[in-house]
N, CA, C and O atoms as a DFTB+ gen file, in Angstrom:
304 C
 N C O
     1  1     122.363     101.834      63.941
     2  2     123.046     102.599      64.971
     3  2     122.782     101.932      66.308
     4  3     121.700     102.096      66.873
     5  1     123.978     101.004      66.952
     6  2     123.833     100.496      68.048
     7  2     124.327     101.497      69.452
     8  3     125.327     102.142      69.141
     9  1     124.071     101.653      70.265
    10  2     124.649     102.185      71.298
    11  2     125.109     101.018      72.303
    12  3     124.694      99.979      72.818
    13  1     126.450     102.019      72.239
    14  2     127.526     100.463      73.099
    15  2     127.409      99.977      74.097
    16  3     127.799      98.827      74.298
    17  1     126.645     100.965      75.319
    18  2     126.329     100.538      76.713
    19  2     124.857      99.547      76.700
    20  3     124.745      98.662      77.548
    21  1     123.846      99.763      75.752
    22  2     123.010      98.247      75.578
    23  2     123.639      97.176      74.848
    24  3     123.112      96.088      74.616
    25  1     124.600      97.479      74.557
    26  2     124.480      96.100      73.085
    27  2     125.431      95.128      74.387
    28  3     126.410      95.620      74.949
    29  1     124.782      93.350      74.772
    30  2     125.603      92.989      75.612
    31  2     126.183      92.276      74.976
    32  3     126.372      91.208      75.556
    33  1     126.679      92.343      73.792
    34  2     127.797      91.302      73.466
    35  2     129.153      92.831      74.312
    36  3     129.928      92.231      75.057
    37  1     129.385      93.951      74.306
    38  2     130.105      94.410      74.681
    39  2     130.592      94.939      76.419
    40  3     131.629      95.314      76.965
    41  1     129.127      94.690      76.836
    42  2     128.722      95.215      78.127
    43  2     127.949      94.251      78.877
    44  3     126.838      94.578      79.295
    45  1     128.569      92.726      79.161
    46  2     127.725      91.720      79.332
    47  2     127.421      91.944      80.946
    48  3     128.349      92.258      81.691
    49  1     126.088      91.768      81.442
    50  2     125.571      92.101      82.556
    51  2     125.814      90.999      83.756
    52  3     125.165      89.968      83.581
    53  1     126.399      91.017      84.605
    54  2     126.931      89.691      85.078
    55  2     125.562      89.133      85.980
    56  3     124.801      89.830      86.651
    57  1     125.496      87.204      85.703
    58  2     124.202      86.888      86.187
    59  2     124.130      87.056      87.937
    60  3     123.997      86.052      88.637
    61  1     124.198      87.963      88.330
    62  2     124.710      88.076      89.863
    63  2     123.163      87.442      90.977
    64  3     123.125      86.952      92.106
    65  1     122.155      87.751      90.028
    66  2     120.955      87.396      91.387
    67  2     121.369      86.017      91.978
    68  3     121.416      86.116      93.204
    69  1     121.712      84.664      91.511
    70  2     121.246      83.650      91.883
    71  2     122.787      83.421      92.803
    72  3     123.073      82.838      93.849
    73  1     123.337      83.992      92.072
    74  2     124.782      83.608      93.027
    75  2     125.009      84.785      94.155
    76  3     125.917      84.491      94.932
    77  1     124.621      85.572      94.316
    78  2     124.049      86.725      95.286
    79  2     123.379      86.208      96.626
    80  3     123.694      86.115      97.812
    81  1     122.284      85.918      95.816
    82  2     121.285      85.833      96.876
    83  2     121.690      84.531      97.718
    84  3     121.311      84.262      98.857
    85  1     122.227      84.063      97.204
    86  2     123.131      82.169      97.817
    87  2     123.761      82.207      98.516
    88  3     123.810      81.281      99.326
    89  1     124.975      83.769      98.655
    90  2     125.517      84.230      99.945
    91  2     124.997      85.116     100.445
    92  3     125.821      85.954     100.810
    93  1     123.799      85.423     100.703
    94  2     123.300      85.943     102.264
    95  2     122.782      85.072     103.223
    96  3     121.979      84.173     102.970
    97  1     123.194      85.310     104.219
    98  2     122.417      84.090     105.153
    99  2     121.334      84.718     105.566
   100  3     120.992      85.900     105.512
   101  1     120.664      83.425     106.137
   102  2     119.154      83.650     106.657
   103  2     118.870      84.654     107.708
   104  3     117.730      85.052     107.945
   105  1     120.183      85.151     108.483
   106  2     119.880      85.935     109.908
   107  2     119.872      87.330     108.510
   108  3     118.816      87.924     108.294
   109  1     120.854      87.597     107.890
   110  2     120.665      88.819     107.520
   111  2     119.412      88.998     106.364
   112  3     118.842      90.084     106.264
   113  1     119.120      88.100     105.699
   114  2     117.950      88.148     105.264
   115  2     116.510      88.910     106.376
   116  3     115.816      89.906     106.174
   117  1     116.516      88.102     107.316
   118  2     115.665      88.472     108.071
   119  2     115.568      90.226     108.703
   120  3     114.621      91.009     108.768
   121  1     116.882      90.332     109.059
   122  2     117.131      91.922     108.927
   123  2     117.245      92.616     108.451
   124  3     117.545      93.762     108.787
   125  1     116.937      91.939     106.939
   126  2     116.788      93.340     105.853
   127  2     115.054      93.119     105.369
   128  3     114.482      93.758     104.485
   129  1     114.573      92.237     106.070
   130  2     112.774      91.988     105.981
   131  2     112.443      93.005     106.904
   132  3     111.661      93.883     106.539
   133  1     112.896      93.023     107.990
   134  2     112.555      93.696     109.198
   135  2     112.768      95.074     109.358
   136  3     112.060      95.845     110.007
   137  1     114.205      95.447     108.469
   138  2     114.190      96.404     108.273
   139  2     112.956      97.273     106.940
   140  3     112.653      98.448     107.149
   141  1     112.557      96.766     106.069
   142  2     112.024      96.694     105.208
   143  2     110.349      97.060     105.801
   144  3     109.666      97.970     105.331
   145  1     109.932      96.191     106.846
   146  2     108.612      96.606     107.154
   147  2     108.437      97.850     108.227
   148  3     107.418      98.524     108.379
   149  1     109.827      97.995     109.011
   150  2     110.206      99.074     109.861
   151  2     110.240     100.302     108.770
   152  3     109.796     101.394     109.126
   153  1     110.695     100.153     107.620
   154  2     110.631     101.703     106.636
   155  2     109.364     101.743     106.034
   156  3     108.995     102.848     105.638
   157  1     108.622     100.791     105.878
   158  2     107.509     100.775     105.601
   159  2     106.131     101.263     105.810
   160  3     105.330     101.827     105.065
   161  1     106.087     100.848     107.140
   162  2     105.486     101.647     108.393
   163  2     105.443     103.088     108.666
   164  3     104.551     103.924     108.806
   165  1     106.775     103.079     108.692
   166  2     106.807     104.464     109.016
   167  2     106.307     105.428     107.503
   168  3     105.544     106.377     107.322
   169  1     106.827     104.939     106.981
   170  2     106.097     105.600     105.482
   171  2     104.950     105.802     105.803
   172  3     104.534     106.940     106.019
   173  1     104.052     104.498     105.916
   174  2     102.308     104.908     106.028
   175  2     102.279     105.706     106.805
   176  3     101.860     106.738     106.282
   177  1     102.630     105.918     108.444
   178  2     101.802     106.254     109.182
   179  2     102.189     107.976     108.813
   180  3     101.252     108.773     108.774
   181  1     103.704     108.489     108.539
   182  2     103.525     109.546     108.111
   183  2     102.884     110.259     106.683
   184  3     102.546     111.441     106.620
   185  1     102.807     109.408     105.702
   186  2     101.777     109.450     105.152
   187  2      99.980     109.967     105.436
   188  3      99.343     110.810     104.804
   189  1      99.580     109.210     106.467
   190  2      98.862     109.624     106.475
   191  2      98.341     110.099     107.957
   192  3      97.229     109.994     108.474
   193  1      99.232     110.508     108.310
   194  2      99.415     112.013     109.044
   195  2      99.751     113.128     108.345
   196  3      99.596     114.316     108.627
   197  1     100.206     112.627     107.447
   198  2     100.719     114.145     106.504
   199  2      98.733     114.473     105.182
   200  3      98.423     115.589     104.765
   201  1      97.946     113.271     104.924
   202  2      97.260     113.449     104.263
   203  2      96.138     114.242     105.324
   204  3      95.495     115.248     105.027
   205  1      96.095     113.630     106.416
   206  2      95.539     113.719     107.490
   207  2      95.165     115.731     107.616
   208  3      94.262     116.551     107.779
   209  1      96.602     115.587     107.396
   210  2      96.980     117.458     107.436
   211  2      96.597     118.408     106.649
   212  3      96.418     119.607     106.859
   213  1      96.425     117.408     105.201
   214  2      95.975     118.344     104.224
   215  2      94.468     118.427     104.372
   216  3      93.886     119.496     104.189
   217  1      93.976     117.569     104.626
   218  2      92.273     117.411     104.409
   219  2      91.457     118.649     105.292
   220  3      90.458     119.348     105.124
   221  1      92.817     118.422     106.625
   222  2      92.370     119.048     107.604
   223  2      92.497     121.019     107.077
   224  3      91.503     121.745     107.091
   225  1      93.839     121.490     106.687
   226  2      94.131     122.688     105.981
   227  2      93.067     123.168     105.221
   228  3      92.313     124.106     105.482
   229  1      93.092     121.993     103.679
   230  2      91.618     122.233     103.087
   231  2      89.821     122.748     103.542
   232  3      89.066     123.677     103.254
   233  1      89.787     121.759     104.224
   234  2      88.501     122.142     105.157
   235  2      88.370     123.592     105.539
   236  3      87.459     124.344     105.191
   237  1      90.060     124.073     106.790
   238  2      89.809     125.199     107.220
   239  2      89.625     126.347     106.100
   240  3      88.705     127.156     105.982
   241  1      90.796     126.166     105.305
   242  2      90.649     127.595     103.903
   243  2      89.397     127.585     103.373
   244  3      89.070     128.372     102.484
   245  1      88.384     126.456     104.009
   246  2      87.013     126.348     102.888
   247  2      87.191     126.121     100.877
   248  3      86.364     126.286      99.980
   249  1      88.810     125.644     100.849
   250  2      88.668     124.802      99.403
   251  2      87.816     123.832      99.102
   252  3      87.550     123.641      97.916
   253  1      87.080     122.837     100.361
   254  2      86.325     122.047     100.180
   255  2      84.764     122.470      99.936
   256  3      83.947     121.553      99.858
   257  1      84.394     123.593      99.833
   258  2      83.491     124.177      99.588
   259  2      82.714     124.108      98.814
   260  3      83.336     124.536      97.842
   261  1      81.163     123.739      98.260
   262  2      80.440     123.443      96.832
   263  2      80.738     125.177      96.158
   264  3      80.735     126.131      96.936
   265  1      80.943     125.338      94.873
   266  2      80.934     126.482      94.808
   267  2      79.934     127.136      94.176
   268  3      79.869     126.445      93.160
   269  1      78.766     128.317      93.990
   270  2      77.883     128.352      94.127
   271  2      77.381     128.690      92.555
   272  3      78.014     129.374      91.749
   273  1      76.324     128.159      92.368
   274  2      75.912     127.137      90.906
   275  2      75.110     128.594      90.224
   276  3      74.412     129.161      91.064
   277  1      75.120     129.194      88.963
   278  2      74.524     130.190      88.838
   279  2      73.518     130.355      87.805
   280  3      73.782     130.673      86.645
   281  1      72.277     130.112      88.293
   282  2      71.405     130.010      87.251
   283  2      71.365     130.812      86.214
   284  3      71.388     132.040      86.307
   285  1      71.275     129.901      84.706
   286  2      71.615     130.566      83.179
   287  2      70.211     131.344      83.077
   288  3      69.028     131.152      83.359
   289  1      70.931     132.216      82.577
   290  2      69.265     133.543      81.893
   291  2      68.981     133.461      80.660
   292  3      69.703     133.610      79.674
   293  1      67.793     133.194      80.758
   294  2      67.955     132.896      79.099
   295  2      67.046     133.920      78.848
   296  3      66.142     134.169      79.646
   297  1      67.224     134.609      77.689
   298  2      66.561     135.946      77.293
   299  2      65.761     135.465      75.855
   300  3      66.061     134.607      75.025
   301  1      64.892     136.178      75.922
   302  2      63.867     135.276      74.547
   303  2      63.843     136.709      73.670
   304  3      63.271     136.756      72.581
């Protein structure tokens, strides 16, 4: 039982990277690098402003709390 959308004798995948990448030029290359470390960035830093937030939440609710250990009784 083949399924028709993998099998590539029917659905051949065209080799597009090498002939792709051959027409972009170097300026737009560079602006999709640039853009790339510009989304990047911003990822981290809200990242961790946003982790920043939780640690901080945690702390206040006292989830970070040891919770208190209860010595076993042992009865003889």
């Amino acid at each position: 039982m083949t399924n028709p959308f993998l099998d590539p004798d029917n659905n051949p995948i065209p080799d597009s990277d090498s002939k792709e990448l051959a027409k972009i030029s170097p300026q737009k290359k560079r602006e999709i690098q640039k853009l790339f470390m510009i989304l990047l960035t911003i990822g981290l830093v809200i990242g961790s402003i946003v982790s920043f937030a939780i640690v901080k939440a945690l702390n206040k609710l006292g989830l970070t709390d040891k919770t208190p250990q209860f010595e076993r009784i042992q009865t003889k």
